[in-house]
C-alpha angles and dihedrals in degrees: 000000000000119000091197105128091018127118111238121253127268104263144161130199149160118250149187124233139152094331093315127105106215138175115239124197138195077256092066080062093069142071091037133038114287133209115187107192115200122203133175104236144339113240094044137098125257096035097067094051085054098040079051094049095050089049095058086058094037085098094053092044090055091050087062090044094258119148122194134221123179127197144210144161092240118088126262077253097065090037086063092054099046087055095049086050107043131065083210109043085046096069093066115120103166130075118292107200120215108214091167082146088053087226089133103042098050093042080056089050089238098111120123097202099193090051099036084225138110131242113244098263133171123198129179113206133194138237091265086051098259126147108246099177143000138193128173130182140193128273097269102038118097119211137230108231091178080076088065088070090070092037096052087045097051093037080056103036087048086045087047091043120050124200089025127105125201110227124220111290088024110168123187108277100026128113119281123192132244102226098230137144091267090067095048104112093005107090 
């Protein structure tokens, strides 16, 4: 089932974040732009070089009023170790998300239920709270989370432009299309 157009689910849970345990809500989603990053597990292998990546573009999300929320199955608690442990994970500025019930991942459709674990899923949500965008990939594919800044920008400027589509390869400043009876067949 996509979740692509829906509003996300009430939640609550407990986070990590900068030294401080909080609680986030459906209710941190709105009001800015949202990407909820879902990973399997902390102390594993793939998943720090991603959380790091995502970190290195945590600066240029925030300038387009982006803010950032990562998940996994393990507690805030274990969020907080793993942050203490790792140069990587260290790094992390933004929230880490504890889901050790599942209760996120399998609201966001990403929980591998023979495994307890989540796929590793990104969403970008918009300020409503709708989700805008979604990839998931499989256990052992890391993801490239420099490609979140175009899609950010497309999934704005379509939401500040109406009647207006952004094509593939679309970068900020190029020219978009108006979907209308003259395209059709001309693309």
């Amino acid at each position: 089932m996509s979740l692509i157009g829906k509003e996300v689910e009430p939640f609550t849970a407990q986070a990590y974040k900068n030294g401080d345990f909080i609680e986030v809500t459906d209710a941190n989603l709105k009001g800015h732009w949202s990407v909820v990053c879902f990973y399997p597990a902390d102390f594993t292998f793939v998943c720090p070089t991603e959380l790091e990546d995502l970190q290195d573009q945590y600066p240029a999300l925030q300038e387009l009023g982006v803010e950032v929320f990562s998940v996994s199955r393990d507690s805030h608690f274990t969020h907080k170790a793993w942050h203490d442990t790792s140069e990587a994970i260290g790094k992390i500025t933004y929230a880490m998300i504890g889901d050790p019930a599942h209760k996120l991942s399998q609201m966001f459709d990403v929980f591998v239920e023979e495994e307890g674990r989540a796929d590793r899923g990104t969403f970008i949500i918009d300020p409503d709270g709708v989700v805008q965008a979604v990839e998931i990939n499989a256990d052992g594919i890391g993801r490239d989370a420099s490609v979140l800044i175009d899609k950010i920008k497309a999934a704005q400027y379509v939401r500040n432009n109406p009647g207006e589509v952004c094509p593939a390869k679309w970068k900020e400043g190029s020219e978009t299309l108006k979907p209308s009876l003259d395209l059709v067949g001309k693309i």
